[in-house]
C-alpha positions as CSV (number, residue, x, y, z in Angstrom):
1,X,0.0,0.0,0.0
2,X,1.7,3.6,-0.9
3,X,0.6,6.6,0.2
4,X,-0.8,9.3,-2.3
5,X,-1.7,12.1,0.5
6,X,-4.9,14.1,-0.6
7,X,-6.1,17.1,1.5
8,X,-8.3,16.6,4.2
9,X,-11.9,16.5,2.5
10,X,-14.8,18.1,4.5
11,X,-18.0,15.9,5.8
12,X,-20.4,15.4,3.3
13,X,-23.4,18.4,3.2
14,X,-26.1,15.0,3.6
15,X,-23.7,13.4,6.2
16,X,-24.1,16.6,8.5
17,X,-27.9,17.5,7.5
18,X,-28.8,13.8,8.4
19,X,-26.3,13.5,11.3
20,X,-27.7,16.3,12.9
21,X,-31.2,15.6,12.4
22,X,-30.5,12.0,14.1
23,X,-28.3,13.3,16.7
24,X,-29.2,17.3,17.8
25,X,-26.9,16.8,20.6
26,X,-24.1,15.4,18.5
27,X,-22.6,11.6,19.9
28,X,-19.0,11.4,20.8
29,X,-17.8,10.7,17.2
30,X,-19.0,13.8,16.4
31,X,-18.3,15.6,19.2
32,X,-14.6,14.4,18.6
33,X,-14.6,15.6,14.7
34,X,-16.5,19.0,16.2
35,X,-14.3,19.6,18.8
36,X,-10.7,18.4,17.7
37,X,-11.3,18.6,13.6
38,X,-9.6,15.3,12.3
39,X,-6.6,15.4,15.4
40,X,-4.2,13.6,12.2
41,X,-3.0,14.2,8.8
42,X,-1.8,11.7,6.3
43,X,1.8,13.6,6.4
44,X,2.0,12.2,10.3
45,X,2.4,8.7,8.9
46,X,4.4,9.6,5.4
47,X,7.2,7.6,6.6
48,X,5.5,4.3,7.2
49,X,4.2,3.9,3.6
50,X,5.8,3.7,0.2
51,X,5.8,6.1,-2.8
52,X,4.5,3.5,-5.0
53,X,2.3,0.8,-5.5
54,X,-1.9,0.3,-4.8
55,X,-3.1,3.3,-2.9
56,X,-3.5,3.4,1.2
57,X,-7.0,3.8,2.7
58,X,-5.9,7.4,4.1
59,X,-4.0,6.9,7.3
60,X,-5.1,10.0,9.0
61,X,-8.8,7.9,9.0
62,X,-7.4,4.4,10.4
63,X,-5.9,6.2,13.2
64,X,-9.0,7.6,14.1
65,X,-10.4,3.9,13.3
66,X,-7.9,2.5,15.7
67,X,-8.8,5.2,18.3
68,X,-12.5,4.5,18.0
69,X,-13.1,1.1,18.7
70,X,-11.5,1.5,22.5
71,X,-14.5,3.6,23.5
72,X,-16.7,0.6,22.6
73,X,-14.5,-2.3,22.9
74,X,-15.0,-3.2,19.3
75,X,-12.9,-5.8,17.4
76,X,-11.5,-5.0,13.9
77,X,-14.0,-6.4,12.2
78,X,-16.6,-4.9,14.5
79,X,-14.9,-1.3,14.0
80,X,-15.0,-2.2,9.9
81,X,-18.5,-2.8,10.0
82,X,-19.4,0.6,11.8
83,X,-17.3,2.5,9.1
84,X,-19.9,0.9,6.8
85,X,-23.1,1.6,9.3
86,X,-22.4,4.2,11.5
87,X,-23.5,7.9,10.7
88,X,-21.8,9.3,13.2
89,X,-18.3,7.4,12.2
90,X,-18.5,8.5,9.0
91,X,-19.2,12.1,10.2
92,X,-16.5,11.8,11.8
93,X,-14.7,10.2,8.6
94,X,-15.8,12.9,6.1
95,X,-17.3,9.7,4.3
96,X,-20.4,9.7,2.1
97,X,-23.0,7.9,3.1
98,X,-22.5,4.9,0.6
99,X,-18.8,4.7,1.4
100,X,-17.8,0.7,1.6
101,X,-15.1,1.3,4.2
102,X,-12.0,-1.0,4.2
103,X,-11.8,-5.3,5.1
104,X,-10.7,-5.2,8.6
105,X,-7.8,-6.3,8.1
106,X,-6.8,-3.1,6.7
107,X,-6.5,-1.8,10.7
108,X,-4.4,-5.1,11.6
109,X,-1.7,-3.9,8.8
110,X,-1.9,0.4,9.8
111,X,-0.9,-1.4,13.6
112,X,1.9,-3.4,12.0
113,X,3.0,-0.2,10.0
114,X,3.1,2.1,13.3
115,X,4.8,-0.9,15.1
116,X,7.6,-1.3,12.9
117,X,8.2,2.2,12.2
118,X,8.2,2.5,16.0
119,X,5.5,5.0,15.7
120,X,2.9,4.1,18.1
121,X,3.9,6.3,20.6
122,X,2.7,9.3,17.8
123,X,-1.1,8.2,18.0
124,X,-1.2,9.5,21.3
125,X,1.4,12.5,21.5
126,X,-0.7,13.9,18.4
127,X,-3.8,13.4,20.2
């Protein structure tokens, strides 16, 4: 997987009507995006991806994907799944509505990358 950094995008006009609608008071996903903005960038994790090959699922959203699941005690497959079904993750996501996500084992090999590039540490400082 290499890493083709693309600016941040913003949430989705229909992802913010309808995520407001359903939750006035926001929920802590969104309250997170709201309060923080995205907290990383894909140029935090440059280092741990190549220059070429089959485009990365954009590391700034599987650290928040690896963050997430610890509020809930999710698995990986479990945290996959709410990318696909949860407004308020992709809110939090800037994803559409029909976005697919990623196979969970997309979170397993992010871990691996910030293990071996001894970067785990940099999940929390930059939080």
């Amino acid at each position: 997987m290499s890493l083709k950094s693309l600016p941040i995008p913003p949430i989705p006009e229909e992802v913010v009507r309808i995520a407001h609608a359903v939750f006035p008071r926001g929920n802590v996903f969104m309250q997170v995006r709201d309060a923080l903005g995205t907290i990383y960038t894909d140029e935090a994790f440059t280092d741990l991806f190549p220059t070429h090959g089959q485009p990365a699922f954009a590391p700034w959203r599987l650290a928040l994907v690896t963050i997430f699941p610890f509020l809930e005690g999710l698995t990986d497959r479990q945290a996959a799944d709410a990318v696909r079904d949860r407004l308020a993750w992709k809110y939090a996501l800037s994803l559409e509505l029909c976005d697919a996500g990623f196979h969970h084992t997309v979170l397993s090999e992010f871990r691996a990358r910030l293990v071996e590039g001894k970067a785990e540490q940099r999940l929390l400082d930059l939080l």
